[in-house]
Every structure is written in C-alpha cells, then in structure tokens.
C-alpha positions as CSV (number, residue, x, y, z in Angstrom):
1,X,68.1,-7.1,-37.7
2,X,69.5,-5.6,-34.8
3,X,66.7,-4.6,-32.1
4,X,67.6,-0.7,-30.8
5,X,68.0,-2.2,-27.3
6,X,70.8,-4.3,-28.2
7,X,73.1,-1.3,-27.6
8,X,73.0,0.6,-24.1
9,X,73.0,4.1,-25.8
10,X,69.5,3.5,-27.3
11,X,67.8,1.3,-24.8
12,X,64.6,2.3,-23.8
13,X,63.8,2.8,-19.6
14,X,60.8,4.3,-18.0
15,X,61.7,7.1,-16.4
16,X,59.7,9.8,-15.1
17,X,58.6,13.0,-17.1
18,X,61.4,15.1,-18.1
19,X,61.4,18.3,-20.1
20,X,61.2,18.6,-24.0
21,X,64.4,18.7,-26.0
22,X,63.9,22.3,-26.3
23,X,64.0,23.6,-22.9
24,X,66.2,20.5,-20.9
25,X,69.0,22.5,-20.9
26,X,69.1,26.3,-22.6
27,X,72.6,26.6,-22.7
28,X,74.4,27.9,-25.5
29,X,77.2,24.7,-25.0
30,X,74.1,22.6,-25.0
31,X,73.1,23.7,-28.5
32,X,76.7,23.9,-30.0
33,X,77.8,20.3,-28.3
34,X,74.3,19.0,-28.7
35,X,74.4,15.0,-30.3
36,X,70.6,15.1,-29.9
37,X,69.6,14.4,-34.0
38,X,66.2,17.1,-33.0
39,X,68.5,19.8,-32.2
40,X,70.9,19.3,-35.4
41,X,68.2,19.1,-37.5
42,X,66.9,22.7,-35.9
43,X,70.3,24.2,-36.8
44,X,70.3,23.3,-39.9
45,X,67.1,24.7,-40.6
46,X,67.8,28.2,-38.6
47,X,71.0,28.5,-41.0
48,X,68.9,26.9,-44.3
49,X,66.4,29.1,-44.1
50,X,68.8,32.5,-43.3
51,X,70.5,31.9,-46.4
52,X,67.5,30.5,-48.3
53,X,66.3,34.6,-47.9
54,X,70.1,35.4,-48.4
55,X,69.6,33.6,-51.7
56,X,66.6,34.7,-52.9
57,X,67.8,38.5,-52.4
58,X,70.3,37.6,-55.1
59,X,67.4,36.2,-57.6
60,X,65.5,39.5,-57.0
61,X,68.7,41.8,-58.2
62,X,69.9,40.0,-61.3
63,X,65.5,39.9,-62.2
64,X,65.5,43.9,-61.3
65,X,68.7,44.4,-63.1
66,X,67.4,43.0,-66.0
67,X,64.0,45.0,-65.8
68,X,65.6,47.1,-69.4
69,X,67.3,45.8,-72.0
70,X,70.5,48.3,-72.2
71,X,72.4,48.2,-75.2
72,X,75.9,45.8,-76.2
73,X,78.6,47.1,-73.3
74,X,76.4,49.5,-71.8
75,X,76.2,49.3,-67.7
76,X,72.3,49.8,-66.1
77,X,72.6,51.9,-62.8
78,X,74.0,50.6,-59.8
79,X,74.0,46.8,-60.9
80,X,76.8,47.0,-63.3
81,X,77.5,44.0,-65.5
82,X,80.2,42.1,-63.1
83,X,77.6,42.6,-60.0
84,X,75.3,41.0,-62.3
85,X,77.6,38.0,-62.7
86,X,78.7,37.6,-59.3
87,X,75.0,37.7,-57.7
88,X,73.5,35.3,-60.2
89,X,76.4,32.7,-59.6
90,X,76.4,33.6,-55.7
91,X,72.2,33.1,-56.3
92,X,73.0,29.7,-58.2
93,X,75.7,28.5,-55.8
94,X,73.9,29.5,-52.5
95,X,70.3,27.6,-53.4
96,X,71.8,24.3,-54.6
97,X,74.6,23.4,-52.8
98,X,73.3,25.1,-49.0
99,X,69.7,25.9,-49.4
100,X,68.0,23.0,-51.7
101,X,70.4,19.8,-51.5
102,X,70.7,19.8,-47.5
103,X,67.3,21.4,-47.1
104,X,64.7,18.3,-46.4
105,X,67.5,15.3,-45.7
106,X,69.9,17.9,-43.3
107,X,66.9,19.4,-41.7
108,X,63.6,17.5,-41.9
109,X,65.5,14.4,-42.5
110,X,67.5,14.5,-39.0
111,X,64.9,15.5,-36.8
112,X,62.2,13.3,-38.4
113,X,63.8,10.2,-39.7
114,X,64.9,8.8,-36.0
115,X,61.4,9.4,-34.7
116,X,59.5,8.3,-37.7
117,X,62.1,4.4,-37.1
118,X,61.1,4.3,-33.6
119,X,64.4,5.2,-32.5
120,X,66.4,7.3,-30.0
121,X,68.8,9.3,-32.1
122,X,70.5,8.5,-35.3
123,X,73.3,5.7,-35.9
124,X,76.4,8.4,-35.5
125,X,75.7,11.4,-33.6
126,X,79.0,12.4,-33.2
127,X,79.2,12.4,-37.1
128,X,75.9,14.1,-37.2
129,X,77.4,16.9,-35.4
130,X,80.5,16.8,-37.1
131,X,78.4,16.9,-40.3
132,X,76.8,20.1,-39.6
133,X,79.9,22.1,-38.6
134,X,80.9,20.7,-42.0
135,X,78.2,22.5,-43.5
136,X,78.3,25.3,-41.6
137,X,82.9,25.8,-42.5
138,X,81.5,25.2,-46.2
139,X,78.9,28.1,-45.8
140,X,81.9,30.5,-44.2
141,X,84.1,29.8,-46.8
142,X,81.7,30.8,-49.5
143,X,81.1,34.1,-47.5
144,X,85.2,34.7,-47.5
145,X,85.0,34.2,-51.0
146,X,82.4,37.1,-51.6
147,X,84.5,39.3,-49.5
148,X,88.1,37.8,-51.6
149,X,86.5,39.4,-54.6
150,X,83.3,37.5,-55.6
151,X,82.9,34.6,-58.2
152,X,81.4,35.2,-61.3
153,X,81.9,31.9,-63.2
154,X,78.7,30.4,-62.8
155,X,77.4,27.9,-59.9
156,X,79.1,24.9,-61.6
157,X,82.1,26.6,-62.0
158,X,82.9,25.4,-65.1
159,X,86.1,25.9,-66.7
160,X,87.8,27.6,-68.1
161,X,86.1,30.7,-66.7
162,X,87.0,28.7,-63.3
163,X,91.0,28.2,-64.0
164,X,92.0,31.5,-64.8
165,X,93.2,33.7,-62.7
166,X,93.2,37.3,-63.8
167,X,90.0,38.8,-64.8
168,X,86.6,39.6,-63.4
169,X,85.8,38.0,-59.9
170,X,88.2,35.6,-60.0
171,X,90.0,35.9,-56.6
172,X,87.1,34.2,-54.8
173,X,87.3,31.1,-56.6
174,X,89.4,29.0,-54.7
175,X,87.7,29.9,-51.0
176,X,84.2,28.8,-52.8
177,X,85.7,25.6,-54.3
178,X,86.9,24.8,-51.0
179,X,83.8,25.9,-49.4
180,X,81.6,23.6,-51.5
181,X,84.1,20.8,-51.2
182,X,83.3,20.7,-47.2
183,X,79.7,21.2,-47.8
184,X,80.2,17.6,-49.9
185,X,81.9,15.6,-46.8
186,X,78.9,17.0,-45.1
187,X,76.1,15.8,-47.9
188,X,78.2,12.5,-47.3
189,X,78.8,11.8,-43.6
190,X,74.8,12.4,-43.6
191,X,74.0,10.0,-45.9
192,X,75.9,7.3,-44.2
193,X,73.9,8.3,-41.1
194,X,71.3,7.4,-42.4
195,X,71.4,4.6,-44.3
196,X,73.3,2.4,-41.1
197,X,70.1,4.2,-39.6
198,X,67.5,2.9,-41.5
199,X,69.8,-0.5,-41.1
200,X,70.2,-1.2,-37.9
201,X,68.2,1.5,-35.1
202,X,64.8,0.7,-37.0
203,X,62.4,-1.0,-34.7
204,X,62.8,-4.5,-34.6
205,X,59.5,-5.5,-36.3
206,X,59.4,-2.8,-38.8
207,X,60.3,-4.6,-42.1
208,X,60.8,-2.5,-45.2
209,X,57.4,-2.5,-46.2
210,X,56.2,-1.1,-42.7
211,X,58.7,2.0,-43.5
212,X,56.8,5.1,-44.1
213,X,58.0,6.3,-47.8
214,X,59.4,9.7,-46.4
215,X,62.0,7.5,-44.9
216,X,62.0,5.0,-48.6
217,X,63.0,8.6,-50.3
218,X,66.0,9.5,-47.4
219,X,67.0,6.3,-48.0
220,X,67.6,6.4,-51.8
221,X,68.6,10.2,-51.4
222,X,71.7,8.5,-48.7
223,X,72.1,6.4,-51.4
224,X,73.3,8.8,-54.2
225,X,74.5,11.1,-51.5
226,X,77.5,8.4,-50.6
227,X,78.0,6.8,-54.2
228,X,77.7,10.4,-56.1
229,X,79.3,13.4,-54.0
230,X,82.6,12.2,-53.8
231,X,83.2,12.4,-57.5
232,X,82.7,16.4,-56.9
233,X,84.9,16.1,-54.1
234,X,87.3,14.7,-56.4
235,X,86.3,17.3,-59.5
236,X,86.1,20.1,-56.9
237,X,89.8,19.2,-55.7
238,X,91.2,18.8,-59.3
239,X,89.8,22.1,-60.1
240,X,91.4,23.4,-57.3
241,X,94.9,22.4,-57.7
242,X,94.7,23.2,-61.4
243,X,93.8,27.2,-60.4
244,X,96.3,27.1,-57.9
245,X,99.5,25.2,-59.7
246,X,98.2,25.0,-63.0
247,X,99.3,21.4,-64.3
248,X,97.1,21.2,-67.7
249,X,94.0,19.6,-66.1
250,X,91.1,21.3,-67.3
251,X,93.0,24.2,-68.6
252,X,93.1,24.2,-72.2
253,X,95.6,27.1,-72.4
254,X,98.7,24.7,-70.8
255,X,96.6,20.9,-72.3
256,X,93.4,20.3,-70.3
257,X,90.3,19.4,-70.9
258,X,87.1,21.8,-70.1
259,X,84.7,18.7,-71.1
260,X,86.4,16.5,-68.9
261,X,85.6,18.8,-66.1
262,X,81.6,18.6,-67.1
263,X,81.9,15.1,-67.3
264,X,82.8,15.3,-64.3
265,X,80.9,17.8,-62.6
266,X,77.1,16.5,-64.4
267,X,78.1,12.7,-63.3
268,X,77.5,14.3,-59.9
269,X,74.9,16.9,-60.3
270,X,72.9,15.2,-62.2
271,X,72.0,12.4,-59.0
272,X,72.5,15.3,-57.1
273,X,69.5,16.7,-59.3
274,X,67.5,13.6,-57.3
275,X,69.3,14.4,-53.8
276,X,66.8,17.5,-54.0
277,X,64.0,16.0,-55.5
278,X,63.9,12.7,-53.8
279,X,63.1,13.8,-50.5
280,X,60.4,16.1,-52.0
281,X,58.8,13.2,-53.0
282,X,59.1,11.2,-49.3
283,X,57.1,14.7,-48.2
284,X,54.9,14.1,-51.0
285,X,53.5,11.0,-50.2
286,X,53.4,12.2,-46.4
287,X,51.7,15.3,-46.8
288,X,49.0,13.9,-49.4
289,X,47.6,10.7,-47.6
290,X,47.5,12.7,-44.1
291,X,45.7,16.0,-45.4
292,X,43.2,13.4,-48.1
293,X,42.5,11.2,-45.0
294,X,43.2,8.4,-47.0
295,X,45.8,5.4,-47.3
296,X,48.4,6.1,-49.7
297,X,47.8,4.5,-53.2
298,X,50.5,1.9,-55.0
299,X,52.7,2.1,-51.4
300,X,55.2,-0.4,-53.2
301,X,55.3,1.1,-56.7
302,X,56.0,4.3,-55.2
303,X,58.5,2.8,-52.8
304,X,60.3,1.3,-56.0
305,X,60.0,4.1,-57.8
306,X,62.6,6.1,-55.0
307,X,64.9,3.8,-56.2
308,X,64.1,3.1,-59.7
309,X,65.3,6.9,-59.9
310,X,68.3,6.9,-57.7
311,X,69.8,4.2,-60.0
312,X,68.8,6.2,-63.2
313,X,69.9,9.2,-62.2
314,X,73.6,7.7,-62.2
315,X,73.1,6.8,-65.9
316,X,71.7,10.4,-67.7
317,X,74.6,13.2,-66.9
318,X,75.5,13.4,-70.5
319,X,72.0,14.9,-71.5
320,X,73.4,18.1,-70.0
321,X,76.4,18.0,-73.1
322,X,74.6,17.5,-76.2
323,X,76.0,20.7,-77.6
324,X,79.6,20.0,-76.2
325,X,80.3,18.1,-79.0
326,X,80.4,14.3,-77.7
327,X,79.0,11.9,-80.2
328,X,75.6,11.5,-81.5
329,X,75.5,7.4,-80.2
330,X,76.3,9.0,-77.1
331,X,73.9,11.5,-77.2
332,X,71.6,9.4,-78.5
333,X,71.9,6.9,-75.6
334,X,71.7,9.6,-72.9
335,X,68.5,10.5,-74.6
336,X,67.0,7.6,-74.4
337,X,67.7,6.4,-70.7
338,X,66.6,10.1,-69.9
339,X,63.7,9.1,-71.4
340,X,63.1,6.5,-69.1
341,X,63.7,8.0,-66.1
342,X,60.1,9.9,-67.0
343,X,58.5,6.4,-66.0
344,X,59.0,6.5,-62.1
345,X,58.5,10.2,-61.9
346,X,54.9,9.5,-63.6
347,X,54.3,6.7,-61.3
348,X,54.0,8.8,-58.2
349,X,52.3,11.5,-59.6
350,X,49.6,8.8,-60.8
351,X,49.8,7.3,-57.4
352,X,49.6,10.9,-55.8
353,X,46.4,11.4,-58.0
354,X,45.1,8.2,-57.0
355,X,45.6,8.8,-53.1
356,X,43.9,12.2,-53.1
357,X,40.9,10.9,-55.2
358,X,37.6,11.2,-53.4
359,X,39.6,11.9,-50.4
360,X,38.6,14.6,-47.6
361,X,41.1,17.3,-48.3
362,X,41.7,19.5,-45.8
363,X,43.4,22.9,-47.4
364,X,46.0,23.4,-44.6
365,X,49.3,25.2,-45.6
366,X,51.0,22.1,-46.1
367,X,48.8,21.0,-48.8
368,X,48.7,23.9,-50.4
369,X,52.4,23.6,-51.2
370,X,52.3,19.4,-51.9
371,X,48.9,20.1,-54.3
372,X,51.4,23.2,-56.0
373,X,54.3,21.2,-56.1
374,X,52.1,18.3,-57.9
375,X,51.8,20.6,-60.7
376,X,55.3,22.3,-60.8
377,X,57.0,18.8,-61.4
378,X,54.8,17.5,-63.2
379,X,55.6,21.1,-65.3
380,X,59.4,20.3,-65.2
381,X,59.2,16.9,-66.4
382,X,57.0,17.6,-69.5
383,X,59.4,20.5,-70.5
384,X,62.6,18.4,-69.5
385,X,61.5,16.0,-72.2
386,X,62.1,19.0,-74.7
387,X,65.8,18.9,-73.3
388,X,66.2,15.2,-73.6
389,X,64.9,15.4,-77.1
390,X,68.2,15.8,-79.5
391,X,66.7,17.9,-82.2
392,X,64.8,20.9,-79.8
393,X,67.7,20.6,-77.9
394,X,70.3,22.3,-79.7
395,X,67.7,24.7,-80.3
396,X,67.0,25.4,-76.9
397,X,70.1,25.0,-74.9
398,X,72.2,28.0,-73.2
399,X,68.1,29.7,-73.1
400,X,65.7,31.1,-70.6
401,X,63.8,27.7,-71.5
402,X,66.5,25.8,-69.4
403,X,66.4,28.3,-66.7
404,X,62.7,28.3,-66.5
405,X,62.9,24.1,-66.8
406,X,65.6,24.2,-64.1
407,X,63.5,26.3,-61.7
408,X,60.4,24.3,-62.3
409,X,62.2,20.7,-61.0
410,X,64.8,22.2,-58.6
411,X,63.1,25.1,-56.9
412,X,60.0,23.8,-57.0
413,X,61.2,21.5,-54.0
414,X,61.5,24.7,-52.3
415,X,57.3,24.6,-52.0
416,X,57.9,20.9,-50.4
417,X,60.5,22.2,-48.3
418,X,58.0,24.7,-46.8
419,X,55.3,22.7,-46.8
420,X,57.6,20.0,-44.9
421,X,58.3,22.9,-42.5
422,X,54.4,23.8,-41.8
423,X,54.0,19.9,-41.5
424,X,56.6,19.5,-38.9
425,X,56.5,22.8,-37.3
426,X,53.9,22.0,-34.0
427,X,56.1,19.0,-33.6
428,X,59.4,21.1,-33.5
429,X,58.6,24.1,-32.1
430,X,55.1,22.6,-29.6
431,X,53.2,25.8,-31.0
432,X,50.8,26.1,-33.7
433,X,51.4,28.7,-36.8
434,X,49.2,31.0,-38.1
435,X,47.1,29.6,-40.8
436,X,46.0,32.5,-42.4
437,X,48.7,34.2,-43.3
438,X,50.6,31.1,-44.3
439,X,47.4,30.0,-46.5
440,X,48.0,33.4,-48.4
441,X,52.0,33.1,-48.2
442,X,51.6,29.9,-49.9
443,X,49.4,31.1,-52.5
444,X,50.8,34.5,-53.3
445,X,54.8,32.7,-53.8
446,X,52.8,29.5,-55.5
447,X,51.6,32.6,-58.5
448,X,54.3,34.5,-58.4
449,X,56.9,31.3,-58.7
450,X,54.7,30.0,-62.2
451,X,54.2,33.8,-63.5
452,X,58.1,34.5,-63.3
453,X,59.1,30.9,-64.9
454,X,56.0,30.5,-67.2
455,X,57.2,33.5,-68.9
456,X,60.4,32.2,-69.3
457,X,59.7,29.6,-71.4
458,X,58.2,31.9,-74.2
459,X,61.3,33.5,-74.1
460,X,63.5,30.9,-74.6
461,X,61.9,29.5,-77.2
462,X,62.1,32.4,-78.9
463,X,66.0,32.7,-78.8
464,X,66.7,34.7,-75.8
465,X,70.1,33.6,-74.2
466,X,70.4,32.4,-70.8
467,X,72.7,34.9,-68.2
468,X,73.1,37.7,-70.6
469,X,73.1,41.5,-68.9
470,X,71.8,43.1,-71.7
471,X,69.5,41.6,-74.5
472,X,67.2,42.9,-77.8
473,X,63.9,45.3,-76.7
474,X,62.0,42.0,-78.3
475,X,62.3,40.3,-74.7
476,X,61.8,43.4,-72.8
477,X,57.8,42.8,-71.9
478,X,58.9,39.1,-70.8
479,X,61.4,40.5,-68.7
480,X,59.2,43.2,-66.9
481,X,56.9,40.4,-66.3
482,X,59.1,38.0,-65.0
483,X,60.5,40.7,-62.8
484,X,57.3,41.7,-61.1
485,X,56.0,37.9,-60.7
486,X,59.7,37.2,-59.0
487,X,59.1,39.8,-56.5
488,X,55.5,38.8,-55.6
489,X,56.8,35.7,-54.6
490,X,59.2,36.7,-52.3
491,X,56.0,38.6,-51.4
492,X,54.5,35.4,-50.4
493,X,58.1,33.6,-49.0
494,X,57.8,36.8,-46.5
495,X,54.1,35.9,-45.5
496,X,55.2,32.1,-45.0
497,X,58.3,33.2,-42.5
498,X,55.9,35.6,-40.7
499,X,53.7,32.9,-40.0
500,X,55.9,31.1,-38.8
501,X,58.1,33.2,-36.7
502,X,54.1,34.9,-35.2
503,X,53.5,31.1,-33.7
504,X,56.2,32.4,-31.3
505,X,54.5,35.0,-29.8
506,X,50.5,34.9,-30.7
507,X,49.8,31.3,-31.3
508,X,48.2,28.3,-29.0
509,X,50.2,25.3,-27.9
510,X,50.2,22.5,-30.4
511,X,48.9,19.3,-29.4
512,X,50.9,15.7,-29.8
513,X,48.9,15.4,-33.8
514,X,47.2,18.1,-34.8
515,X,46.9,16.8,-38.1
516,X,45.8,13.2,-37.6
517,X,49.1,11.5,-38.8
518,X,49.8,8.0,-38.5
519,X,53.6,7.8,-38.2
520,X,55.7,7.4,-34.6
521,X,56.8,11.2,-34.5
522,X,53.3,12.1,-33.8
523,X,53.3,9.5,-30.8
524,X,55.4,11.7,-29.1
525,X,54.4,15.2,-27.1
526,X,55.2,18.2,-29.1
527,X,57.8,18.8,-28.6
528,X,58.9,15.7,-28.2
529,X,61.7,14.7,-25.2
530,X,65.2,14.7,-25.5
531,X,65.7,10.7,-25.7
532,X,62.1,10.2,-28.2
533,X,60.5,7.6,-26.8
534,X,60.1,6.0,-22.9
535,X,58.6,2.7,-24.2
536,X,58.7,1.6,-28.3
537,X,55.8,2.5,-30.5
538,X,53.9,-0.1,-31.6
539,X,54.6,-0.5,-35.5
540,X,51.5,-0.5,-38.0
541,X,51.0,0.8,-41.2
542,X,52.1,4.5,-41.2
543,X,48.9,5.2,-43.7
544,X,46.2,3.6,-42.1
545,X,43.6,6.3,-40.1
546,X,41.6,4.2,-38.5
547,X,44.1,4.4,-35.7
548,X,43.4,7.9,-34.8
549,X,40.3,9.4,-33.7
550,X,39.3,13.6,-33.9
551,X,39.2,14.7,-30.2
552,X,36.8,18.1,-30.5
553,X,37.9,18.7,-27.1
554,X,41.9,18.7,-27.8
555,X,40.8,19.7,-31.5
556,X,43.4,17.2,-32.2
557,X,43.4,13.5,-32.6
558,X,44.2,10.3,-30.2
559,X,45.8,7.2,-30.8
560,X,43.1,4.0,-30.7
561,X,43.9,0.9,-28.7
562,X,46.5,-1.1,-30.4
563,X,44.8,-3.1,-32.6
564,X,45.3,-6.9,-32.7
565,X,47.6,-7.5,-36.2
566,X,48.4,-10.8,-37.7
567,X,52.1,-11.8,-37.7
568,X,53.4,-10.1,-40.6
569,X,56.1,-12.0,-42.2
570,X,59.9,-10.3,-42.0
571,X,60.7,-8.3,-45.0
C-alpha cells in the first residue's frame, strides 16, 4: 500500500506552529479556491444546513395546510391546492437529493475522513472542489426552477406527471431535472475521492481492520455512490430529452413506458436509500463507544455488515412496484431479498446494544441523538417489513403508512446528522456549544419527530391516501396532531441551531478531545492546522480508551504514551 509520503504533496515536515485552517488566510478567494478537504467539508455544511431549514419550512406548510379537511375541489386559504403540490415535492426534492444524501459523506465525511486515515487532504482535491460547485450549480438550478414556475410532480419525478408539458407547475421541470442531474456528478466525483482515499493516503500500517467504522460506512456509501448514481444520471437525462423532444420514452401518449422510468429511477434510489443511511451508521458506531466509554462490540460483524448492505441494496428496488403491475415471481423475489437485507441492519443494532451495555454513558447532545436514532431505525425497519410483505402491501401502499415509514429510515438520519454535527463541532469550529439548550433541542425535535410520524401510521392503516389536499373529517384528529407534533420539532431543530451558532459568541474554547475519543482527528488542536498533521499519528485501535486519560485541569483528556503493540499482521 502506498505510504502518504511517497508523494511530495502529502509528505509530512516539521515545521513550526502555524495558524488553524480557519484563520491562515480569511480571504474570501481563500474559501472559494480553497483545496483544503476541512474547508469543503465547512461549505457544504453552511449550504446543507441553510436549505436543511429551507426544507423543513416546506414540511411545516403542506402539515398546516392540511390542519382541515376541506371538501373534493375546495381550496383552504392562502395554501391553494397547486402550492400544496409544489411545496411538498420542493420539501421532498430539497431533503433527499441536497439535504440528506450529501449531508454526513459531503460534510462530515470530507472534513473527518482525511484526519480520521492519518492523512493530509483527500486523494483529489481539485475534484473535491470541483465537486462542491457541482452541488452548489445543482442547488441553483433547483432555485430557477421554483422561480420558472415550480414543480409539482413529486420528488421522483415520475412520469408521466414529469413529461407533459402543459398543466400545473410544469415549466420548472426541466431546470430541476438538470439541477439534480449535477447534484449526481457531485454524489459521484465524491465517492471516488474517497474510495482512492481510503486506498492509497491511509497511513501505511493501518490495515482495514485498524479503520475506524465511520470510515468502513464512507467507504461502502462511495461504493454505491459510484456504481448507483449514474443510472439517475442516465434516467434523469432520458427524462429530460423526452420533455423536451418527446421521442416515446417514458411518454405513453406518443409509446413510452412510465414503469420503465421507475425501474429506473428505484434501481438508484433504492442504494441511494443506504447512501443516507450508511453513513448514519459510521456515526453510530462513533458516537456510542465514545459517549459508553467502552470498545465497540462485534467491530468486524458490523464492519461487514456496511457492506453486506451496500450489496443488497443493489438487489431490492422492485419492492417499491408491487402495485405497478410486474409479476408476482418478481414480486415475490424482491420480497424475499428485502427480507434479507433486515439481517445486517439487526446486526448493528445488536452490536450497538451490546457496546452501550454496562457502559458509562455520558448524556451529551450527541448521544441523545445516536440513543434516538437507535429507536427511529430500528422503528423504520420493523414497519418496512409491512412494505416488503406482498399481502399488507397492496393494502398499504400510496398511504400515510409509507410516508410515516419513509420518514422513520430517511429522516431519521437527520438526528445522526446533528448529532455528527455536535460530535464534530469543537473540532471544526475550536469552540464549545451550549449544552443546555442543545440537550433540550435534541429532546424537544426527538418528540415532536415520533408524535408527527407515529400518528401517521394509524392513519395509513386506516386508508388515508398519501399527498392528497383534502381528505374525509375521519382523519382530521390525526392530522391536527401530526400538525402540532411537526411544528414542535422544528421547535427543537431551532434550539439545536441556536446552540450551535451561541458557541460563537458566549462559549469557552474547546480543547484538542473534549470527549475522550480515540480516533487521529482528535490528535490534532481544535481546530486543527491547515496541512493535519506535522508528524504521523501513531495507529491503534480507534476504540480502545485506555489511551486517553480525563485531565480535570483541561476538563478534557490527553493522549498516554504510545503503548508498545505487537506487530500486527497486514490486512
């Protein structure tokens, strides 16, 4: 394997103390032109978590639009029925594809990932860079297409409510098609970073098995991130060209094919289902060990497990078309394997279980959100296997049951996301957050998040359609509820950005670990320097704490002497 000194760009020289990647050079041209993974990663999260709130301010109008039931065709004050569309597919659009899929790999992943190896910056920076204007074109195209006229076909943009072109919001289609086609070369460029990262700028004696298993889940998210996105790029295009020349692809009017385009569109989103998830996991295992004190149970299993499901995940799409008319061998076979895909989920939640038993928790704000998380996936896969089961299936597709399943596994990584952020924050920012108030931000969104959902599972199994503006008085308590539980959460998103954005202006410098963590960022100072490391870290096992000690001076802890290790063989 190659060492990180073979190539002049990341060797490492002693040089005297310089200042921390955030204050070397202030410039504006520094930050746009910056190749320095920390900084990249920092952008991303500014412009993830602006539209994250963007986002979210979409949820909360299609839940208060919905607070009565109006009758068939009748419009409900200033949220008229085509608004409605347009914000719950902008809502839709806005968290997957540039909130929750970049979210932990884009931000946590670049400014973490390099540090956690050992190394100086990732394998491409130029790339890196390149793949966050990427991102960032992709997020102003969506923003055109809002002000073209909207999109109201849903976030997956299915057709045929895609291909025509007269009607409803329709004139913003093709900006957001393009839009999400860039933000795809991004989600791919990334990926490849990273992998060749993990490859080749790892330190020289870290074998696999000496990897922490945050960088095990970026590594199987890069995975399906390089094999799985281009197949939107391809849909995305297709779907393009048929709104625009209208050659018979998906089109049935003129001879296409509307299930070819799910096909299509579910062969990616269903890995791309694990693209958010994955790296939720990698925090997972992080955030549990360091705030139990203890050494993370089943390391291997759970390392196998990362990509147990990135393969699976390639082999279940059709789960999402059991009502579209495809056969029932087929169906029956996409049942199955989704069945299967349960067994490495379980496996790190019983390995989770195992690593915080008898530990010494410590309640901090990041595991709060890993200990709610625990519960809201472990939620989402019970009630997806409702959805993999043919006969409740047909019963509950097109439902609020979907929706509230949906939320449960995908925006449930939003509580890792956050947690991730309160993990890494001293690190990034070299100040500490308010505890407090993100102790009761985390707990306030935590209730409101399972109150608004919850609910929605009573209500699909009772019949009530998913997306619907109007719907029977029978569903009106559920909807009230949901509706108030929705907005005390972004209650409690508000208390977790406070805290955050306080630590600027009435909070105490963090020390280099705070929390007691094992892994090479927290070698560093906080924030680190620009280049990461003078020397290279010694390499140990990221989850063993005897190699810190609690300083009550610093209120922090140290490193111990390097500790004498056998020669471990290569992996």
């Amino acid at each position: 394997m190659a060492s990180i000194s073979a190539s002049p760009a990341y060797a490492f020289e002693p040089r005297a103390a310089e200042a921390d990647y955030l204050s070397h050079d202030t410039s504006l041209r520094s930050w746009l032109f910056t190749l320095d993974h920390k900084r990249i990663g920092i952008m991303y999260l500014l412009g993830i978590m602006t539209f994250f709130v963007v986002g979210g301010m979409f949820a909360l109008l299609v839940r208060s639009a919905l607070w009565t039931p109006g009758a068939p065709g009748q419009e409900k004050g200033l949220i008229t029925h085509n608004l409605y569309n347009m914000f719950f597919t902008l809502h839709g659009a806005i968290m997957v594809f540039v909130v929750i899929i970049p979210g932990i790999p884009a931000a946590m992943g670049n400014f973490a990932l390099p540090l956690m190896l050992g190394a100086k910056d990732v394998a491409f920076p130029r790339i890196n860079l390149m793949s966050f204007y990427f991102w960032s074109l992709g997020v102003v195209l969506l923003l055109v297409a809002i002000y073209a006229g909207g999109i109201d076909t849903g976030w997956t943009f299915y057709a045929p409510y895609s291909t025509y072109r007269e009607g409803g919001a329709m004139a913003g289609v093709p900006w957001a098609l393009a839009g999400v086609f860039l933000i795809g070369f991004s989600s791919i460029f990334t990926g490849l970073n990273f992998i060749t990262t993990v490859h080749k700028l790892r330190l020289p004696e870290m074998g696999w098995f000496r990897l922490p298993l945050f960088v095990w889940a970026i590594y199987a998210t890069a995975v399906i991130q390089v094999l799985a996105t281009p197949v939107l790029g391809i849909t995305l295009l297709l779907l393009l060209v048929e709104r625009l020349v209208g050659i018979g692809i998906f089109n049935p009017d003129i001879g296409g094919d509307p299930v070819l385009m799910q096909h299509f569109f579910w062969f990616y989103s269903h890995p791309a289902v694990y693209i958010m998830i994955l790296p939720a996991l990698g925090v997972m295992s992080e955030l549990l060990s360091v705030f139990s004190r203890k050494h993370i149970f089943g390391y291997k299993f759970i390392a196998y497990s990362s990509m147990a499901i990135a393969i699976l995940g390639f082999l279940v799409w059709g789960h999402h078309m059991f009502v579209s008319g495809q056969s029932d061998l087929v169906s029956t076979i996409f049942s199955a394997i989704t069945f299967t895909i349960a067994v490495p989920s379980a496996i790190k939640v019983f390995n989770w279980l195992a690593t915080i038993y008898k530990g010494s928790i410590s309640f901090k704000a990041p595991m709060i959100y890993a200990l709610s998380f625990m519960w809201i996936f472990t939620i989402g896969g019970l009630t997806g296997l409702f959805l993999a089961t043919l006969a409740t299936n047909v019963h509950l597709t097109d439902t609020y049951f979907v929706v509230a399943h949906f939320h449960f596994v995908m925006a449930g990584t939003i509580f890792v996301f956050f947690g991730a952020v309160h993990y890494w924050w001293p690190k990034i920012t070299g100040r500490m957050y308010n505890e407090r108030i993100a102790n009761w931000g985390a707990l306030i969104s935590v209730v409101g998040f399972n109150v608004t959902f919850l609910v929605q599972f009573v209500m699909g199994a009772q019949g009530m359609p998913r997306r619907y503006y109007n719907y029977p008085e029978l569903f009106q308590i559920y909807h009230q509820i949901s509706t108030v539980a929705a907005w005390t959460a972004g209650i409690g998103f508000f208390l977790t950005v406070l805290s955050l954005m306080q630590s600027f202006f009435r909070a105490k410098n963090a020390p280099a670990n705070p929390w007691g963590a094992v892994t090479n960022e927290w070698r560093t100072p906080s924030p680190p320097p620009p280049d990461n490391f003078d020397q290279p870290p010694p390499v140990e096992d990221p989850y063993d704490f005897d190699l810190v000690r609690y300083n009550p001076n610093t209120d922090a802890y140290d490193f111990v002497e390097r500790r004498e290790r056998a020669a471990a063989p290569a992996h």
